[in-house]
C-alpha positions in Angstrom: 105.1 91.3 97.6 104.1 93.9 100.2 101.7 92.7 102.7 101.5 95.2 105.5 102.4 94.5 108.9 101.7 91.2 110.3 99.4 89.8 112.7 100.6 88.0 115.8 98.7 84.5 115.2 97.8 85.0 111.7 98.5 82.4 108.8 101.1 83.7 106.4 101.9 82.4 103.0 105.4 82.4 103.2 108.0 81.2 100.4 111.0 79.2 102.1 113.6 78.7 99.1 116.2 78.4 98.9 115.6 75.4 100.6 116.9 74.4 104.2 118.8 71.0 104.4 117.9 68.0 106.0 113.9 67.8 107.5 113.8 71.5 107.6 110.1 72.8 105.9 111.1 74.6 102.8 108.7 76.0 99.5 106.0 77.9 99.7 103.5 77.1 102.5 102.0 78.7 105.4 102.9 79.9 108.7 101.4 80.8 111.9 103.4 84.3 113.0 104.2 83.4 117.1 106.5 86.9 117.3 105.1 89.6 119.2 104.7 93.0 116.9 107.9 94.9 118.0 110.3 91.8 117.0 109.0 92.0 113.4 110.5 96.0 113.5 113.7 93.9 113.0 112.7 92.4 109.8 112.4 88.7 111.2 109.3 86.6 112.9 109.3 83.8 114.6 107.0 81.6 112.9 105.8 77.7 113.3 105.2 76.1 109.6 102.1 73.9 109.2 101.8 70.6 107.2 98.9 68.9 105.8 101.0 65.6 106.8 99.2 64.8 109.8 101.1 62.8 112.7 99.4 62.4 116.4 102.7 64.0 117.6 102.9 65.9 121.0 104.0 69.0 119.9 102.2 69.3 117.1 98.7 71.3 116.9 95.4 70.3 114.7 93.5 73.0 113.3 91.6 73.6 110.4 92.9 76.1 107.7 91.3 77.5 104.5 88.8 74.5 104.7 91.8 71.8 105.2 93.1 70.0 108.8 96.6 70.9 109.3 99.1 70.8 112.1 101.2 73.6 113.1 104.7 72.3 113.7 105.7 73.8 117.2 108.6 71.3 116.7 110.2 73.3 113.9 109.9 76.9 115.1 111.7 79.0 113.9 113.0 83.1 112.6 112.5 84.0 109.2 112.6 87.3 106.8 109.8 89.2 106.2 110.5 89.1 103.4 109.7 85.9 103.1 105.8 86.5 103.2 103.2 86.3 100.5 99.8 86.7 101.7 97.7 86.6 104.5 95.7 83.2 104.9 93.7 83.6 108.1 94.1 84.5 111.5 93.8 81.4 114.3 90.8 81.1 116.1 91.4 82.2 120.2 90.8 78.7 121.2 93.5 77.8 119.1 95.6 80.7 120.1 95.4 79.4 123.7 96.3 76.0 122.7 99.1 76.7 120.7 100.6 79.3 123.2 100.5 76.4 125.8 101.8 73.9 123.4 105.4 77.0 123.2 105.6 77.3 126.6 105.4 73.4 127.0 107.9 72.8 124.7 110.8 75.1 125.9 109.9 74.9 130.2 111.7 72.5 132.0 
């Protein structure tokens, strides 16, 4: 499916099989897009998956998503295809945008 280019902080549908091994995400479920616009000329995003498991961990953001609380897993960042993508869900709310931008650079400053 074709979905246009994507925005930087949007939730993405996204399709992850075949699946990844061990306590990688895999299957279809969505994404928040964290790559800046000219990496995704390359065909790849950099993308944090979200779960509806909720766990009070610290690098781990709670927002609320099509009407459902789920955390975005900064702890499991990673590249994908773009091809990958399905649909646009939503795009993050700029409070949220902040928060999750501080959670990154948190995560990988030492």
């Amino acid at each position: 499916m074709k979905i246009g280019p994507l925005i930087r902080f949007g939730i993405y549908w996204a399709n992850l099989n075949p699946p990844g091994k061990g306590h990688e995400q895999r299957n279809r479920r969505p994404f928040v897009v964290v790559s800046p616009d000219a990496m995704h000329q390359t065909q790849m995003a950099v993308v944090c998956p979200m779960t509806t498991q909720l766990r009070p961990w610290p690098f781990r953001l709670r927002v609320t998503c099509n009407g459902k609380a789920g955390d975005i897993m900064v702890d499991q960042i990673r590249a994908v295809s773009l091809h990958r993508f399905d649909a646009l869900v939503e795009v993050l709310a700029p409070n949220h945008v902040r928060q999750l931008q501080d959670l990154i650079a948190r995560m990988y400053t030492v």
